[in-house]
C-alpha positions in Angstrom: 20.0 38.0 -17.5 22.3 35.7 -19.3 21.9 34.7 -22.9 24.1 32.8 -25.4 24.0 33.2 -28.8 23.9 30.2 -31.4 27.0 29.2 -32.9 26.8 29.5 -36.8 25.7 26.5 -38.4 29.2 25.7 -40.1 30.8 25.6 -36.3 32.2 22.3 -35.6 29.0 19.8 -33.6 31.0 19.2 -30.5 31.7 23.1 -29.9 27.9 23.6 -30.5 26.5 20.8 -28.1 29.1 22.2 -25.8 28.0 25.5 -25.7 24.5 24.3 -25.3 25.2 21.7 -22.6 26.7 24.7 -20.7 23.5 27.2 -21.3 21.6 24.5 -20.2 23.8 24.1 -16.8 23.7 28.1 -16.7 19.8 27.4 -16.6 20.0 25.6 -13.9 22.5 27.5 -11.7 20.4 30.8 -12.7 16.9 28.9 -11.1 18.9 27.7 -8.0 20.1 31.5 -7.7 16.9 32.6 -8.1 15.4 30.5 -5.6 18.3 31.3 -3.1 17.3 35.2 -3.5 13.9 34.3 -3.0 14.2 32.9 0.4 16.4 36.3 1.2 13.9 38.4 0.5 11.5 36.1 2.4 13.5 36.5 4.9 14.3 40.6 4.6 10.2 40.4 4.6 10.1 38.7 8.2 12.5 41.1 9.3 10.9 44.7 8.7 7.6 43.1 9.0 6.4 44.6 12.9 7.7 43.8 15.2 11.0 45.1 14.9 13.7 46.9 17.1 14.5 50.2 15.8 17.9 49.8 14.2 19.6 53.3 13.3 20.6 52.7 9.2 18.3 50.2 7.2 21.6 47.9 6.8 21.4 47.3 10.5 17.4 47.3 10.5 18.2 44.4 7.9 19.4 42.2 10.9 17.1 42.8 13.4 13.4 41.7 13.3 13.4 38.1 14.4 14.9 38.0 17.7 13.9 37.6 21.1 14.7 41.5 21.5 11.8 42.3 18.7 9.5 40.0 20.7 9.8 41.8 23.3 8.7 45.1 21.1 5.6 43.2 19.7 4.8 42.3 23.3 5.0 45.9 25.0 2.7 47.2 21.5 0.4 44.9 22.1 0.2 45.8 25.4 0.6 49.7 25.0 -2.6 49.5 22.5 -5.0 47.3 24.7 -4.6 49.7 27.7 -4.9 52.6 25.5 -8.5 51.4 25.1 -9.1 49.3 28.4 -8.7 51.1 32.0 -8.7 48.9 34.8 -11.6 48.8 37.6 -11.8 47.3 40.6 -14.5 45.3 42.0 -13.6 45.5 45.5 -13.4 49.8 45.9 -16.8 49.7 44.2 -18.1 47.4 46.6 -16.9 49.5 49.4 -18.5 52.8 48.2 -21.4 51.0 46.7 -24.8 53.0 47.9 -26.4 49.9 49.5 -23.5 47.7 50.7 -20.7 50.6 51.1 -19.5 52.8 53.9 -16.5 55.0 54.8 -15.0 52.3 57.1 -15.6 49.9 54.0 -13.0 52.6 52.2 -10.8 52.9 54.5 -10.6 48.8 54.3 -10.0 49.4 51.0 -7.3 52.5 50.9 -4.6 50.2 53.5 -4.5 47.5 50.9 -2.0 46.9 48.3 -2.7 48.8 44.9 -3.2 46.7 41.7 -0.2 47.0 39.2 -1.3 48.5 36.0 -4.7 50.1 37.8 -6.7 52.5 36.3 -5.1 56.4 36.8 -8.1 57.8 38.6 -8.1 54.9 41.0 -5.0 55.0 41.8 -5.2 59.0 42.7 -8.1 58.1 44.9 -6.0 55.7 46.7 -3.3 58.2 46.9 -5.6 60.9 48.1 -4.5 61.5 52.3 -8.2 63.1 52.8 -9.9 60.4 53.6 -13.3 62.0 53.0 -12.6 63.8 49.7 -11.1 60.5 48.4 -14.1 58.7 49.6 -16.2 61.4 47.8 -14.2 60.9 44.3 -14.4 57.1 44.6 -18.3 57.0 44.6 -18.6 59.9 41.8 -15.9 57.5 39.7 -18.4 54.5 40.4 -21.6 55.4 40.1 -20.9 57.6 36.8 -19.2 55.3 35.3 -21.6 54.0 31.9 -22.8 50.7 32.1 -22.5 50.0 28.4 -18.4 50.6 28.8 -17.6 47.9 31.7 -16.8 44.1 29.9 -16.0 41.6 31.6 -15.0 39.1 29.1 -12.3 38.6 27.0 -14.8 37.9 23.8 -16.4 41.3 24.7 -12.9 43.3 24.8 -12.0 41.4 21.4 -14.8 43.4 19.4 -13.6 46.4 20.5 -10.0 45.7 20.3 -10.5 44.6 16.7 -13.1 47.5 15.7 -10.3 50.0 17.2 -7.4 48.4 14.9 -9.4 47.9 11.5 -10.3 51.7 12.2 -5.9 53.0 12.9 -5.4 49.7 10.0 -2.8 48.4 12.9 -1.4 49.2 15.7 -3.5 52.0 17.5 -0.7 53.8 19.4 1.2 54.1 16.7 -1.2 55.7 14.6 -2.4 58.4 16.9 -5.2 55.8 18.4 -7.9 55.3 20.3 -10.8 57.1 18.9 -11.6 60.8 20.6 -14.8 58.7 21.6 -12.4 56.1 23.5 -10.4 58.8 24.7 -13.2 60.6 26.4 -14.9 57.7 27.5 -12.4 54.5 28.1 -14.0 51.0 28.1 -13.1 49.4 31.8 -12.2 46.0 32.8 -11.0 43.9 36.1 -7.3 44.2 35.6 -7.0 40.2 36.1 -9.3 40.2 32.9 -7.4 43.2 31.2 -4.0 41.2 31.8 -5.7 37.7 30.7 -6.2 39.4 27.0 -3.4 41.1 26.9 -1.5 37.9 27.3 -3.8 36.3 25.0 -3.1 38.5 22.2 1.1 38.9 22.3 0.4 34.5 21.4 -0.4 36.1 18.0 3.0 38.4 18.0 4.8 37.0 15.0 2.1 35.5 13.0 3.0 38.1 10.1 6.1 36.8 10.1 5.2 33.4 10.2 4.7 32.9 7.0 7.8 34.3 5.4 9.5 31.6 7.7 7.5 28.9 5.9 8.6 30.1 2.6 12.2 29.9 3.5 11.7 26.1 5.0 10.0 25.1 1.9 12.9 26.4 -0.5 14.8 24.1 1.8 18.2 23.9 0.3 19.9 24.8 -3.2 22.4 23.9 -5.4 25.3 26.2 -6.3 27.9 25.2 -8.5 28.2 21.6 -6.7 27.6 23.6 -2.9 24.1 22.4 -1.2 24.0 25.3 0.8 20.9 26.3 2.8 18.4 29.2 1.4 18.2 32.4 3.1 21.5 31.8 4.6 20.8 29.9 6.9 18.7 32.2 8.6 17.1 30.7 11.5 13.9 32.2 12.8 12.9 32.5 16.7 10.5 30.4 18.2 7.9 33.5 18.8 7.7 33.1 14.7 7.9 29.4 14.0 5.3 28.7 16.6 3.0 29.5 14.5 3.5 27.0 11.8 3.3 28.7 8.4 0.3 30.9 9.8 -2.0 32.4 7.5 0.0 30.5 5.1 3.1 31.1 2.7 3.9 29.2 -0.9 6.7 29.2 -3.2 5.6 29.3 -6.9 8.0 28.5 -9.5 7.4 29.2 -13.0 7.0 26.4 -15.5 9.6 28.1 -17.7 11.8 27.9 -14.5 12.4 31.8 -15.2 11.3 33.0 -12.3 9.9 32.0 -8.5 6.8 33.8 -7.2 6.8 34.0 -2.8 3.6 34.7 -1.2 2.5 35.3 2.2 -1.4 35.0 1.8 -2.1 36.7 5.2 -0.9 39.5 3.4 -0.9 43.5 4.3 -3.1 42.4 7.3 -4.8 45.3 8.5 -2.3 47.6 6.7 0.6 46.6 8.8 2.7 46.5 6.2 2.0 49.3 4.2 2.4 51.8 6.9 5.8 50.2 7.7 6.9 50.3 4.0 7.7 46.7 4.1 8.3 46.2 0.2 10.9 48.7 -0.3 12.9 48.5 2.6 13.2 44.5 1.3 14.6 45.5 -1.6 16.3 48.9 -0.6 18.4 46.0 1.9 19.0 43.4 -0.5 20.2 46.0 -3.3 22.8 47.1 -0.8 23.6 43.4 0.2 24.1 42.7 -3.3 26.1 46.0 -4.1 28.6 45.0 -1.5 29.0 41.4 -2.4 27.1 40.3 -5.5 27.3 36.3 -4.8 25.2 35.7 -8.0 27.8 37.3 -10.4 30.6 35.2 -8.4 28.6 32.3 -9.2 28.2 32.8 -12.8 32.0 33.7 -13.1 33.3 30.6 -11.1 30.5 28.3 -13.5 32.7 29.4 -16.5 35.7 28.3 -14.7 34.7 25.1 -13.6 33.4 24.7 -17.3 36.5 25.3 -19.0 38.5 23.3 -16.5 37.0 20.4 -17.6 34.8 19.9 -13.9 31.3 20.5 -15.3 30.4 18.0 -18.0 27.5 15.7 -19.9 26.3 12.5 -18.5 23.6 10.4 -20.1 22.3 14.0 -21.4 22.6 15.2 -17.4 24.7 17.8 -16.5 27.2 17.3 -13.6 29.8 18.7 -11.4 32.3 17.6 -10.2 
């Protein structure tokens, strides 16, 4: 904070309207530095928002989290915590063991075929097993005791318990000691095609907390300092896994009417407590104090605003201020 203090009334007019003239520039550079912060912190918010590759020190966490590297984290969570829930069935092994329509040589049929990637554990054992008859034996326990109520076969059916399971670990399920013991015990089962199909449908959404926080730093746009029209946020440019979404949920950029201050928001907000848990707020600012610690560019402004004052390069026109 920056204050000047009012020349006594005696001082000579042109030394008062001069210091003025310059507290009101100093307004002005102090908003644009404000605003310039503001789309930092934006995006410092997109960046230790999850995703986000593990970085050893929080300096070098501060440049990670919006490239193609940290989709590919969101990605393989997303994927971790659907088949933590979901085990894959197959169609085809419980036709051939089925009670009316299956048979040993139906098995065997099925055994000197290819295995599905990402099958479920027990089916691929069975498929393993070299005793024909005991693995034959384990396949028709696996399928006729498997509940009823646990196979889907939809994507929209998979969704409500996918969602249930993450409003219940407020995020990411893996990461917070998920599924349920009930899950656990007793997984829900899928097709693998249809397990695969949602898996793929939900990475689309990697990046949509970030989304947001890109929107904010497009809508700063660009800034004035001391004469420079430099970008805000640096020039940060996010990937297309974030920008894809638009501005998501929705971001805005709230300036005061006193031009004091400018309020970000990201209205998606701590979205099933994503944030919280990952401690997004102060690792923001706990990065841009030590940004700022090592080069303060606010403080260099200020200083070089008196220079250019008092060299004659910042002055009045038509009650505007300029520089030149």
């Amino acid at each position: 904070m920056i204050s000047i203090t009012a020349l006594p009334e005696n001082s000579p007019r042109r030394v008062r309207d001069e210091v003025g003239l310059y507290a009101e520039y100093l307004q002005g550079l102090t908003f644009n530095c404000m605003k310039h912060e503001a789309a930092l912190c934006a995006v410092g918010f997109a960046r230790f928002t999850p995703p986000f590759k593990v970085r050893e020190t929080v300096s070098e966490k501060g440049k990670s989290g919006i490239g193609k590297d940290d989709e590919a984290v969101g990605n393989a969570a997303v994927a971790m915590d659907i088949r933590s829930i979901f085990r894959p069935t197959d169609s085809d092994l419980k036709g051939a063991v089925d009670d009316a329509y299956g048979s040993l040589e139906n098995f065997q049929k099925w055994k000197r075929r290819p295995m599905p990637r990402g099958s479920n554990g027990i089916i691929v054992a069975i498929w393993k097993d070299q005793d024909i008859q005991r693995a034959y034996e384990r396949a028709r326990a696996f399928m006729r005791n498997r509940p009823a109520a646990r196979l889907l076969d939809n994507a929209g059916q998979m969704r409500r318990v996918h969602d249930a399971q993450r409003r219940a670990y407020r995020g990411r399920i893996t990461r917070n000691r998920g599924p349920s013991d009930d899950v656990r015990r007793n997984p829900y089962l899928a097709e693998t095609t249809v397990i695969n199909r949602y898996i793929q449908e939900r990475q689309k959404r990697v990046g949509w907390l970030k989304s947001a926080w890109a929107y904010v730093v497009q809508k700063i746009g660009k800034v004035n300092l001391n004469g420079r029209i430099v970008n805000a946020g640096g020039g940060t440019r996010m990937n297309q896994w974030i920008t894809r979404h638009g501005q998501g949920g929705g971001g805005a950029v709230q300036p005061s009417d006193s031009r004091k201050s400018v309020r970000i928001i990201n209205f998606i907000g701590d979205e099933e407590g994503v944030s919280s848990s990952s401690n997004v707020i102060p690792s923001v600012i706990n990065w841009r104090n030590i940004c700022l610690n090592s080069n303060n560019i606010y403080q260099k402004e200020v200083d070089k605003s008196v220079r250019l004052w008092n060299a004659g390069r910042i002055r009045a026109r038509n009650q505007r201020i300029y520089g030149n």
